[in-house]
LUMRO-139308 format. One line per 5 residues: number of its first residue (from 0); their letters; for each residue x, y, z of N, C-alpha, C, O. Coordinates in nm, 2 decimals, always signed. Example, Ala and Ser with C-alpha at 12.3 -4.5 7.8 and 13.67 -1.06 7.14 Angstrom:
BEGIN
0	as	+1.32 -0.57 +0.78 +1.23 -0.45 +0.78 +1.32 -0.33 +0.78 +1.42 -0.33 +0.85 ~ +1.28 -0.22 +0.71 +1.37 -0.11 +0.71 +1.29 +0.00 +0.79 +1.34 +0.11 +0.80
This chain:
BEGIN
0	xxxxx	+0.08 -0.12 +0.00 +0.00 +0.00 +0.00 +0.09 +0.12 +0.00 +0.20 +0.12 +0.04 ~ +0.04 +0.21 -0.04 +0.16 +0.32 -0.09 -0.02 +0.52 -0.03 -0.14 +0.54 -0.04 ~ +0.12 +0.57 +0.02 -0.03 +0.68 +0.08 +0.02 +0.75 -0.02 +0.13 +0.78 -0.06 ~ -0.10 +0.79 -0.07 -0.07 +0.95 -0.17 +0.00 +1.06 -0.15 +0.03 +1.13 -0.06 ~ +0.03 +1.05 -0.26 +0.13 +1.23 -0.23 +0.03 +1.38 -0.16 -0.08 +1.42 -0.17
5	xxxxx	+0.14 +1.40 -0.10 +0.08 +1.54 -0.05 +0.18 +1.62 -0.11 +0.29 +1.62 -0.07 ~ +0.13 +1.70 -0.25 +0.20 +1.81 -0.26 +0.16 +2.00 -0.30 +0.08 +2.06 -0.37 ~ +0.24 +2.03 -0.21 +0.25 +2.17 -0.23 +0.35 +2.30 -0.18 +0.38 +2.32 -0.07 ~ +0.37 +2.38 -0.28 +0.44 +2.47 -0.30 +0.47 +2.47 -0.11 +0.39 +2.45 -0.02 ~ +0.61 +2.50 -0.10 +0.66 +2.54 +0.01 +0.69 +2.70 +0.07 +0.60 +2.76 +0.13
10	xxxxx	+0.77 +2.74 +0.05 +0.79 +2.87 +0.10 +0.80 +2.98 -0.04 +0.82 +3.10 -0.02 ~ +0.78 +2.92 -0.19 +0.77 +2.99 -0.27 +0.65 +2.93 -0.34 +0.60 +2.83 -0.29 ~ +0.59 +3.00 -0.50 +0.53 +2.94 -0.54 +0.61 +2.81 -0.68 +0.57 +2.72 -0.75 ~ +0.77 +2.89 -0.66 +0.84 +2.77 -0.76 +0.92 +2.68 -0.72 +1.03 +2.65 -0.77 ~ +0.85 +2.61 -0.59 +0.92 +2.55 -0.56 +0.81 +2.41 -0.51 +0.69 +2.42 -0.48
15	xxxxx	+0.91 +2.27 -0.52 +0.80 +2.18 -0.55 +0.81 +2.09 -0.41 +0.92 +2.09 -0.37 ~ +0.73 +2.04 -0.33 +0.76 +1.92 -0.24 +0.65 +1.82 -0.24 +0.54 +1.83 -0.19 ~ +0.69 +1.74 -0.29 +0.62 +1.58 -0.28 +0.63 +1.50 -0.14 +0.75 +1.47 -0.11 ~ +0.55 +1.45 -0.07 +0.60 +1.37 +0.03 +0.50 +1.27 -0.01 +0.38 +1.29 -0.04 ~ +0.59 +1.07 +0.01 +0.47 +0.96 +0.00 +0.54 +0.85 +0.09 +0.66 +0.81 +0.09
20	xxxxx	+0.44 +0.81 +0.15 +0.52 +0.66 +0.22 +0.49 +0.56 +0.11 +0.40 +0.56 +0.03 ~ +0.60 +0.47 +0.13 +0.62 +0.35 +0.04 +0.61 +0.23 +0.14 +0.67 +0.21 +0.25 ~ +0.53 +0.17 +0.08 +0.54 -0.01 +0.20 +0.65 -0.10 +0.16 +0.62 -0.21 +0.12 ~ +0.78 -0.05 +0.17 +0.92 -0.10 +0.17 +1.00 -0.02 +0.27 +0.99 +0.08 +0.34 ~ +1.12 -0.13 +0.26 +1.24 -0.10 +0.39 +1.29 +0.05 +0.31 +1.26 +0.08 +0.20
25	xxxxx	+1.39 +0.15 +0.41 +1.44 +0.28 +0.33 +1.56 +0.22 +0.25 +1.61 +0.28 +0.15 ~ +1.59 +0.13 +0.29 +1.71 +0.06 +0.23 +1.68 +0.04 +0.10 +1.75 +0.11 +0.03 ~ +1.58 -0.05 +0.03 +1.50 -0.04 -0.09 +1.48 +0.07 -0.19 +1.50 +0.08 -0.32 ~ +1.43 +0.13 -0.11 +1.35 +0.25 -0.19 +1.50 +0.32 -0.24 +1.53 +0.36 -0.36 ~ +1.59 +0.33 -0.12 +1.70 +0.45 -0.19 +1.78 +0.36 -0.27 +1.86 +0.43 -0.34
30	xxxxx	+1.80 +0.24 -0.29 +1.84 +0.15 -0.42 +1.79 +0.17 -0.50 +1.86 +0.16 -0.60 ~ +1.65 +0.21 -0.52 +1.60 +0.23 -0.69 +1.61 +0.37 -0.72 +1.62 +0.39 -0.84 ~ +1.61 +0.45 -0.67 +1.71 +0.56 -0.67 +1.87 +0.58 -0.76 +1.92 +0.66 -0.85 ~ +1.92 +0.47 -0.68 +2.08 +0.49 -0.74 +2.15 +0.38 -0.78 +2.27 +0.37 -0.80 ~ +2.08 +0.29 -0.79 +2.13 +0.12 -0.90 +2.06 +0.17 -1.05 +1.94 +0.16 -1.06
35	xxxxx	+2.13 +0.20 -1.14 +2.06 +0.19 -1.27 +1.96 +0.08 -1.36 +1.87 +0.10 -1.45 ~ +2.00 +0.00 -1.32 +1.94 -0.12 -1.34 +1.81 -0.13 -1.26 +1.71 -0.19 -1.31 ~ +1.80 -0.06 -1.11 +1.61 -0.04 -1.07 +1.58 +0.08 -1.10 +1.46 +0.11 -1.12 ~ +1.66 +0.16 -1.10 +1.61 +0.33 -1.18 +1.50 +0.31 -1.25 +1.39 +0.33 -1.21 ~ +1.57 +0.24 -1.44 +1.49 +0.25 -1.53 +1.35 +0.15 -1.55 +1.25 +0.15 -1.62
40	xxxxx	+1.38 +0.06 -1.45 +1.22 +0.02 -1.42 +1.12 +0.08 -1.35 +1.02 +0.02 -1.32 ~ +1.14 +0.22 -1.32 +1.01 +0.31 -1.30 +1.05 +0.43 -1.35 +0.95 +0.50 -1.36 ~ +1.14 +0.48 -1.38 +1.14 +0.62 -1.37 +1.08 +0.67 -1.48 +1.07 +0.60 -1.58 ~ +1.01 +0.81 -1.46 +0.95 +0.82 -1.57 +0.80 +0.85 -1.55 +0.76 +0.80 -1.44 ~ +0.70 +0.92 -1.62 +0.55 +0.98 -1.60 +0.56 +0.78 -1.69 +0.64 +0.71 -1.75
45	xxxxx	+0.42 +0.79 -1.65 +0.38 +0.66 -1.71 +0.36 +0.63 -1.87 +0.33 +0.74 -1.92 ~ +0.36 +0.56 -1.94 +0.42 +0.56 -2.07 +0.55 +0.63 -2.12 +0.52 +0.72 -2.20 ~ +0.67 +0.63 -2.11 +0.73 +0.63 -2.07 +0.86 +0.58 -2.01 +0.86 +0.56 -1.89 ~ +1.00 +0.53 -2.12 +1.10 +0.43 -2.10 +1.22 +0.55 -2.09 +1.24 +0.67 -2.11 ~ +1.29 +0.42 -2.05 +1.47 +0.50 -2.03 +1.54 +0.42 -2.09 +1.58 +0.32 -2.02
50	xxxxx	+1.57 +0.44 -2.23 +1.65 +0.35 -2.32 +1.82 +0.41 -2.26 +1.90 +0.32 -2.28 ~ +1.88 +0.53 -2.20 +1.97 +0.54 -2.15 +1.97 +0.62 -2.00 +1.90 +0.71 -1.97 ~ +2.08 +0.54 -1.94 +2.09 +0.61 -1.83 +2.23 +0.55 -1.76 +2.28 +0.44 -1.74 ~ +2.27 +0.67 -1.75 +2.47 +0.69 -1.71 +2.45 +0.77 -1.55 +2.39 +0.88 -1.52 ~ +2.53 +0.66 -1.44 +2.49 +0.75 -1.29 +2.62 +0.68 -1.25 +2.66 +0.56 -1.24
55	xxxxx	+2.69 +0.82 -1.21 +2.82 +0.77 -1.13 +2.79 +0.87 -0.98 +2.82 +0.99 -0.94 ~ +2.71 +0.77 -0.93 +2.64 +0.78 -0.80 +2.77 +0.81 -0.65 +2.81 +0.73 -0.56 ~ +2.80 +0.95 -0.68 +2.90 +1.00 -0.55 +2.87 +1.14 -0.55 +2.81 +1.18 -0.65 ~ +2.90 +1.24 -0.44 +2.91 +1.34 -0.49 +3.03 +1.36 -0.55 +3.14 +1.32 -0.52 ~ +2.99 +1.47 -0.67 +3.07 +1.54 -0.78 +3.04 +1.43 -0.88 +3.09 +1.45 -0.99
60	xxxxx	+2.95 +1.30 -0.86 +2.96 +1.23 -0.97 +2.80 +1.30 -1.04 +2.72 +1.37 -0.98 ~ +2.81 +1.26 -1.15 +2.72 +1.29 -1.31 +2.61 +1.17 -1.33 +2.63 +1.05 -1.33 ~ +2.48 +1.24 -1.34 +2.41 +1.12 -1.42 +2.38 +1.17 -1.57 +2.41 +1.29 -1.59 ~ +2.32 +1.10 -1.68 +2.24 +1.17 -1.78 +2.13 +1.05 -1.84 +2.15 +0.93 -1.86 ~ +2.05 +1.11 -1.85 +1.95 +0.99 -1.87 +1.86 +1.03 -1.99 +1.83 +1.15 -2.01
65	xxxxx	+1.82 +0.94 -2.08 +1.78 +0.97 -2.21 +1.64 +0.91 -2.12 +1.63 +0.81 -2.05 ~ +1.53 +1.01 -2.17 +1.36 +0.93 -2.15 +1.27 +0.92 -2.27 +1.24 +1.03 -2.33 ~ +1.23 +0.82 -2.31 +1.12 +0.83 -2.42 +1.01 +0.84 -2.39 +0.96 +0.77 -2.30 ~ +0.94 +0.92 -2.47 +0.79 +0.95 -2.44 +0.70 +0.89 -2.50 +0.74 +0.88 -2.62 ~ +0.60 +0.84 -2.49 +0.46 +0.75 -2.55 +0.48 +0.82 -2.69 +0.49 +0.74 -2.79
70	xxxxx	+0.48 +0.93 -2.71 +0.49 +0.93 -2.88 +0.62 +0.94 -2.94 +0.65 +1.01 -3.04 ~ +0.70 +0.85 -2.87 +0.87 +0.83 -2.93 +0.98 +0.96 -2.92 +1.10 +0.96 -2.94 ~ +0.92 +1.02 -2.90 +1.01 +1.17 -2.86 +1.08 +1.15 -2.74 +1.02 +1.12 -2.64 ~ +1.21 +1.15 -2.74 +1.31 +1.15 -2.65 +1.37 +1.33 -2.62 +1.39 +1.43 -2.69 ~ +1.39 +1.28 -2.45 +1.38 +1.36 -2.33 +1.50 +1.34 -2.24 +1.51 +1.26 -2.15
75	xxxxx	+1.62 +1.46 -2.29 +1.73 +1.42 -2.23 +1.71 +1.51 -2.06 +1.61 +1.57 -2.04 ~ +1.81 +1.50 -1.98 +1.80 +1.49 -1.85 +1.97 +1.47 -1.80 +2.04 +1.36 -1.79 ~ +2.01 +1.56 -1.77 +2.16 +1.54 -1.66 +2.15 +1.60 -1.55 +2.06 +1.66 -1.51 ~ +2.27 +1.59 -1.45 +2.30 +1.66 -1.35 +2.39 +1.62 -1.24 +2.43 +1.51 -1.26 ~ +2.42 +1.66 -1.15 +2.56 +1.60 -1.10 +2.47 +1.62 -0.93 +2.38 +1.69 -0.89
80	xxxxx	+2.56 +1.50 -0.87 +2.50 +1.45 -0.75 +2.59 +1.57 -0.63 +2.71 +1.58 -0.63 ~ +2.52 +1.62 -0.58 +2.59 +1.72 -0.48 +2.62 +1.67 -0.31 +2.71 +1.72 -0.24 ~ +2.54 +1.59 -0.29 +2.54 +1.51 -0.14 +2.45 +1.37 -0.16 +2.34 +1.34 -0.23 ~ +2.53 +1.29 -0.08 +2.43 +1.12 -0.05 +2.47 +1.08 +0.09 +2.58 +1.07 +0.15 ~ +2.40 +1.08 +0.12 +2.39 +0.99 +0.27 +2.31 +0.88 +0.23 +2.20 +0.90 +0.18
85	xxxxx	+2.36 +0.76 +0.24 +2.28 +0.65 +0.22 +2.28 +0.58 +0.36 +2.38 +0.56 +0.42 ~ +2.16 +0.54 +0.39 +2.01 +0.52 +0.29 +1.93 +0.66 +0.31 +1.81 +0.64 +0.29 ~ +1.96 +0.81 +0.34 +1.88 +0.91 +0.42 +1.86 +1.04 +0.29 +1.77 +1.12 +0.29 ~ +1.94 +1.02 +0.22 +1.92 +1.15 +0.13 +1.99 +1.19 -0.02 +2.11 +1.19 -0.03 ~ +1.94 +1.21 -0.09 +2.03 +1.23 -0.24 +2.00 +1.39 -0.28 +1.89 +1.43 -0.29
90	xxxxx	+2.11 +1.47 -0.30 +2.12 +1.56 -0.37 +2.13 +1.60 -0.50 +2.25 +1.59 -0.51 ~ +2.08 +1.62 -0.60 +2.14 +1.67 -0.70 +2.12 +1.77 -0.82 +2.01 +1.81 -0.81 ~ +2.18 +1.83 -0.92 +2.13 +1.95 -0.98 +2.06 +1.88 -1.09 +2.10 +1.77 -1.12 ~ +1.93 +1.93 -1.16 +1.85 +1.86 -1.25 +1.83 +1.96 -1.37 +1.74 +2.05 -1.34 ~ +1.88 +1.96 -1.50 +1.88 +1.97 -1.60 +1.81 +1.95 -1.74 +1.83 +1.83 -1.77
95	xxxxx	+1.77 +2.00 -1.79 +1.67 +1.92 -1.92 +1.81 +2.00 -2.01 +1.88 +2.09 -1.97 ~ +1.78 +1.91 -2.13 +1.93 +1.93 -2.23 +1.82 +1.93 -2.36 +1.73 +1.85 -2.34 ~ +1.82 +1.99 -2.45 +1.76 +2.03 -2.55 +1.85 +1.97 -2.64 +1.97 +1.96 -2.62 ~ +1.79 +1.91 -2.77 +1.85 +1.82 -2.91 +1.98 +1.87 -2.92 +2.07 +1.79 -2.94 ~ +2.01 +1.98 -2.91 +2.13 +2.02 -2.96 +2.25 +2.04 -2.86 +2.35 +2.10 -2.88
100	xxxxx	+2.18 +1.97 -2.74 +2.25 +1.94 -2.61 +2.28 +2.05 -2.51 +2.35 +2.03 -2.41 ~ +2.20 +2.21 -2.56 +2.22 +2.32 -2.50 +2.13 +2.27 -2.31 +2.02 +2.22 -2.31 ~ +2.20 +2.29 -2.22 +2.10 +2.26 -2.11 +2.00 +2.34 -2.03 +2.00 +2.33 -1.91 ~ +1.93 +2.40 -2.06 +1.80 +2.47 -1.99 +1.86 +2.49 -1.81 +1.96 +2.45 -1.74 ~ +1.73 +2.56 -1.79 +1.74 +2.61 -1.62 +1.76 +2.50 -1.55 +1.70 +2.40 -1.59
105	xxxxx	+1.85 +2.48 -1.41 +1.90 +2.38 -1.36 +1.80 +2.39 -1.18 +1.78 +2.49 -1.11 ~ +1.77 +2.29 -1.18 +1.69 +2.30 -1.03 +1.77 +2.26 -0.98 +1.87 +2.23 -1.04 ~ +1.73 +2.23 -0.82 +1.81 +2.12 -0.73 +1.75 +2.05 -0.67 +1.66 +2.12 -0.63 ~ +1.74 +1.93 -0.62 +1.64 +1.84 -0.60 +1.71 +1.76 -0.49 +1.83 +1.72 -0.49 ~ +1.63 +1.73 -0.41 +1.64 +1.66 -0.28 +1.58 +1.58 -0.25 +1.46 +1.61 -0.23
110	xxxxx	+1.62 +1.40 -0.22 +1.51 +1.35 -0.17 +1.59 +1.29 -0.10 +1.70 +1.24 -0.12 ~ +1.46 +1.32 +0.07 +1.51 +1.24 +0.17 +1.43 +1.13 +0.17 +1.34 +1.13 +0.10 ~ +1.46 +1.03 +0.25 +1.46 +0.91 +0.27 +1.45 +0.84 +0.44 +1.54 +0.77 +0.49 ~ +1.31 +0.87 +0.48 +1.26 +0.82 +0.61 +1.18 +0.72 +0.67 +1.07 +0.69 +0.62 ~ +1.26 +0.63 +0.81 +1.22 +0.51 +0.84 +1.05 +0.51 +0.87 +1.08 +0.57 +0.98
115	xxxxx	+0.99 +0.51 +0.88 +0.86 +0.50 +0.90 +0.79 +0.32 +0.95 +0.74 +0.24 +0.87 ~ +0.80 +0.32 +1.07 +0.77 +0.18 +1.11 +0.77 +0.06 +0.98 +0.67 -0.01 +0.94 ~ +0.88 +0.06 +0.93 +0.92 -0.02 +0.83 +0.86 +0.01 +0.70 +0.86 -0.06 +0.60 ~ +0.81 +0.14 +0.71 +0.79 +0.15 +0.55 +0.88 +0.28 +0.56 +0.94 +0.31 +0.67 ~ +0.88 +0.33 +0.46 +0.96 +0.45 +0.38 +0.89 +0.60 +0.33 +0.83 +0.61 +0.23
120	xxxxx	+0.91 +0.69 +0.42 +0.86 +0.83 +0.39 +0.93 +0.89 +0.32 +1.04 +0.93 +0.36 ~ +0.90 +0.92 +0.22 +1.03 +0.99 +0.10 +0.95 +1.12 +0.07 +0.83 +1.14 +0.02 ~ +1.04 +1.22 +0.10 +1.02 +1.36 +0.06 +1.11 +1.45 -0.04 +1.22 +1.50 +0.00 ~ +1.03 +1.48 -0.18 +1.11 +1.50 -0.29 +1.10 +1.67 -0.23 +1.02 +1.72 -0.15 ~ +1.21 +1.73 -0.27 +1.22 +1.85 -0.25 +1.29 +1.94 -0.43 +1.41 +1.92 -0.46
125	xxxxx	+1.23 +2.01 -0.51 +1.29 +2.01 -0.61 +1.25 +2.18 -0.61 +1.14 +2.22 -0.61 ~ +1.36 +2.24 -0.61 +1.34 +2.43 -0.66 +1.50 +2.46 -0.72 +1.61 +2.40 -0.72 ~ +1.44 +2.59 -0.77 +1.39 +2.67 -0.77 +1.32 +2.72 -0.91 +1.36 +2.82 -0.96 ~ +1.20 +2.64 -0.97 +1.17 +2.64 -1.13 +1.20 +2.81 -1.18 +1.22 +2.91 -1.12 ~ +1.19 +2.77 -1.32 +1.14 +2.93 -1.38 +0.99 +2.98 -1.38 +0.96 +3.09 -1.44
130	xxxxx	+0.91 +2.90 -1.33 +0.78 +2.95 -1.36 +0.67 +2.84 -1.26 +0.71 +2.73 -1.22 ~ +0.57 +2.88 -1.25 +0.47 +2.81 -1.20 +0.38 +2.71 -1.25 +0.30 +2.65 -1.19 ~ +0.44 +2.72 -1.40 +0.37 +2.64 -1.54 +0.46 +2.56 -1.49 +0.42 +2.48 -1.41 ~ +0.62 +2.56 -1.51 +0.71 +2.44 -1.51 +0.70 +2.34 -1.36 +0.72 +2.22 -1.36 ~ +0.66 +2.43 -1.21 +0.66 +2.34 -1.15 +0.56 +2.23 -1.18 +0.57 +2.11 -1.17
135	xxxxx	+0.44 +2.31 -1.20 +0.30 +2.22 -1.24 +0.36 +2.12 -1.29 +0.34 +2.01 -1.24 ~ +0.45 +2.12 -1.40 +0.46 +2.00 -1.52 +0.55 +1.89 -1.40 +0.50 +1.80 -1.33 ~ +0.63 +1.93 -1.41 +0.74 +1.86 -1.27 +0.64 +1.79 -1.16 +0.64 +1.67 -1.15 ~ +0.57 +1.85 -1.10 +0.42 +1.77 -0.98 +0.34 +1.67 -1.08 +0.25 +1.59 -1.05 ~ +0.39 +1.68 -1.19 +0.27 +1.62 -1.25 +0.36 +1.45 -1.29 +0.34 +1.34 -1.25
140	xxxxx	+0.44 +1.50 -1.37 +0.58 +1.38 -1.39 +0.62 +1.31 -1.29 +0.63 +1.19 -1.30 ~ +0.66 +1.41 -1.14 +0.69 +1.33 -1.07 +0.58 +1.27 -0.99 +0.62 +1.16 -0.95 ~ +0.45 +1.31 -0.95 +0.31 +1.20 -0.92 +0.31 +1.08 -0.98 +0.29 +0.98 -0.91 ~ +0.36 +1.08 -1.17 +0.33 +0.98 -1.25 +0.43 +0.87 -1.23 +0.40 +0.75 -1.25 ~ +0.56 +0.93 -1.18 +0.68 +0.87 -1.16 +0.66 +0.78 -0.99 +0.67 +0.66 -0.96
145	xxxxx	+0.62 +0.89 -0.92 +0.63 +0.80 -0.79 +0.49 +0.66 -0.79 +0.47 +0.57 -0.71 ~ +0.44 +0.68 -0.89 +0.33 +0.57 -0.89 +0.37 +0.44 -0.94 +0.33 +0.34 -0.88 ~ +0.45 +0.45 -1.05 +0.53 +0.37 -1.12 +0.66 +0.33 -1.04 +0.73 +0.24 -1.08 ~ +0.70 +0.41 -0.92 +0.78 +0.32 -0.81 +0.74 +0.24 -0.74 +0.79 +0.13 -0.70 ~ +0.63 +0.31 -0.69 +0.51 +0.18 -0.59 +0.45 +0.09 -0.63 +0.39 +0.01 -0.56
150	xxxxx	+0.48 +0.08 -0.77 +0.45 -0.05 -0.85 +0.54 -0.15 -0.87 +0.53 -0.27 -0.86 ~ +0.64 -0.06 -0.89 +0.75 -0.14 -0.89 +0.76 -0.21 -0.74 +0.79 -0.33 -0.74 ~ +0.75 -0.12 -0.60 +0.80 -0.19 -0.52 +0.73 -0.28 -0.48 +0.78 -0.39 -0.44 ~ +0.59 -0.26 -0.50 +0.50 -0.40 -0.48 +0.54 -0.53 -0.54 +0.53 -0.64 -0.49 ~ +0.61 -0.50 -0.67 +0.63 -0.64 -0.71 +0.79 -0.68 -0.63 +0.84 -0.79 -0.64
């Protein structure tokens, strides 16, 4: 069983916080986070694959992840990890990279990672967007995303 997201703007209006408990150990949940190999079995709004994804999981280390979209349009994605405490928290800067690899506005994104009587309270923290349209889109991807993790962890 997985409890719904509670999200909403925090101390700005461009700024995003997701919080959801997961019916898994924290140990779990922050593995599919940072093993590539359980990444790309959820990540992603639903319909939606990750034919690449490169994660040198330290700080100062780089990810970049190619996402395909239900109508075949690919959705690149980098950023470099700034802090990990494992199993409690991941830092990192988040980037959209445009065809010609120019990289758009960079957020920073935080998720912690809490024991909760054996399940897992994960609270995404992601600012500072350019707009109030962009976080919308971001709450919306990442809702679709954390659903397709609780799926995953069920199985």
């Amino acid at each position: 069983m997985v409890t719904r997201d509670s999200a909403a703007p925090k101390s700005t209006e461009r700024e995003l916080v997701i919080t959801r408990v997961f019916d898994a150990p924290r140990r779990l949940v922050f593995k599919t986070w940072t093993e590539p190999e359980r990444l790309v079995q959820w990540w992603g709004p639903k319909g939606f694959t990750m034919p690449a994804c490169a994660m040198d999981v330290r700080p100062g280390g780089a990810f970049r992840f190619r996402m395909r979209g239900p109508d075949g349009a690919d959705h690149w994605l980098r950023g470099a990890y700034r802090d990990i405490v494992e199993p409690e928290r991941l830092v990192c800067t988040w980037t959209w990279v445009d065809a010609e690899g120019k990289p758009g506005h960079e957020t920073l994104l935080t998720v912690d990672f809490a024991e909760q009587g054996g399940k897992t309270k994960l609270t995404l923290h992601q600012a500072i967007f350019e707009s109030v349209t962009a976080r919308e889109g971001h709450q919306d991807g990442w809702t679709s995303s954390l659903d397709r993790l609780a799926a995953y962890l069920a199985n």
